[in-house]
N, C-alpha and C positions, 0 to 999 in steps of 0.2 A: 965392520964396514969402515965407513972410512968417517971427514968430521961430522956431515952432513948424512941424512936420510937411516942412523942405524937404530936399530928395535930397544926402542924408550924402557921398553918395562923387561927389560931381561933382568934385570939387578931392581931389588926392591928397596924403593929410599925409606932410611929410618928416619927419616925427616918430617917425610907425607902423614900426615893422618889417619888418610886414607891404607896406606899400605901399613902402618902397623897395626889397625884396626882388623885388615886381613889376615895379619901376622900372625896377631893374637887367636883368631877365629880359629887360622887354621889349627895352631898348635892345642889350641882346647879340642878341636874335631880329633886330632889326634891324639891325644891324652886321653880320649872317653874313649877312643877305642883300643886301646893297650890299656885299661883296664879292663875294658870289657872280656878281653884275652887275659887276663892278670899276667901283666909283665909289667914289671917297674923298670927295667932299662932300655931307653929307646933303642932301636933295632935289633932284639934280641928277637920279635915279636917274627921273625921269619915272613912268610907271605900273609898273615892274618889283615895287616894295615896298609897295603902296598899303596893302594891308591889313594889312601887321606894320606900318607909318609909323603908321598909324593906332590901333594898339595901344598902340602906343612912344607917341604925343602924350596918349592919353587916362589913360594911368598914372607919365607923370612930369609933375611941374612944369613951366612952363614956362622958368624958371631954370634949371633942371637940365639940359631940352634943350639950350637956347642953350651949357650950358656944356661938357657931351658933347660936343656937334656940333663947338663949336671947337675942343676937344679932341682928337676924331679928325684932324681937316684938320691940326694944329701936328705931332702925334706922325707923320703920313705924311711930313709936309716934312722933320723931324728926323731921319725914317729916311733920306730920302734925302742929307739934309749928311752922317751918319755913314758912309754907303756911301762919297760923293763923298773923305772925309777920308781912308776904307780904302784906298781907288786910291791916292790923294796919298802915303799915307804907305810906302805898297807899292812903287810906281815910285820916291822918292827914297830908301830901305833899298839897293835893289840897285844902286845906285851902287859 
């Protein structure tokens, strides 16, 4: 639209409180359900999350997602090095 009268909340301020408090909400609402589907990469989850996806995108940045998103995928792999390290360091203790 033009300077005057256009739709305030198309773009969510990382500023407000308020909106990354929703930010947050959402992307936890979608986080608990791409596990409940077990998918660690956001959008791989097909139609399973369509409508919290669609929550989650329209209440955060899109900064934010891309940086969430990587963020969950790094934090699964690191769980799995730190598991990998447990064994490693378990089998050579009992020596």
């Amino acid at each position: 639209m033009g300077w005057f009268g256009g739709n305030k909340n198309e773009t969510p301020d990382p500023t407000s409180r308020a909106d990354r408090q929703k930010c947050w909400e959402s992307r936890d609402a979608y986080f608990a359900c791409l596990d409940g589907a077990n998918v660690v990469k956001p959008g791989d989850e097909g139609t399973a999350c369509a409508d919290v996806r669609k929550t989650y995108e329209k209440n955060c940045a899109k900064s934010w997602i891309e940086y969430f998103n990587k963020r969950r995928v790094l934090a699964e792999q690191q769980q799995g090095v730190l598991a990998q390290a447990r064994t490693q360091a378990g089998s050579t203790g009992n020596r």
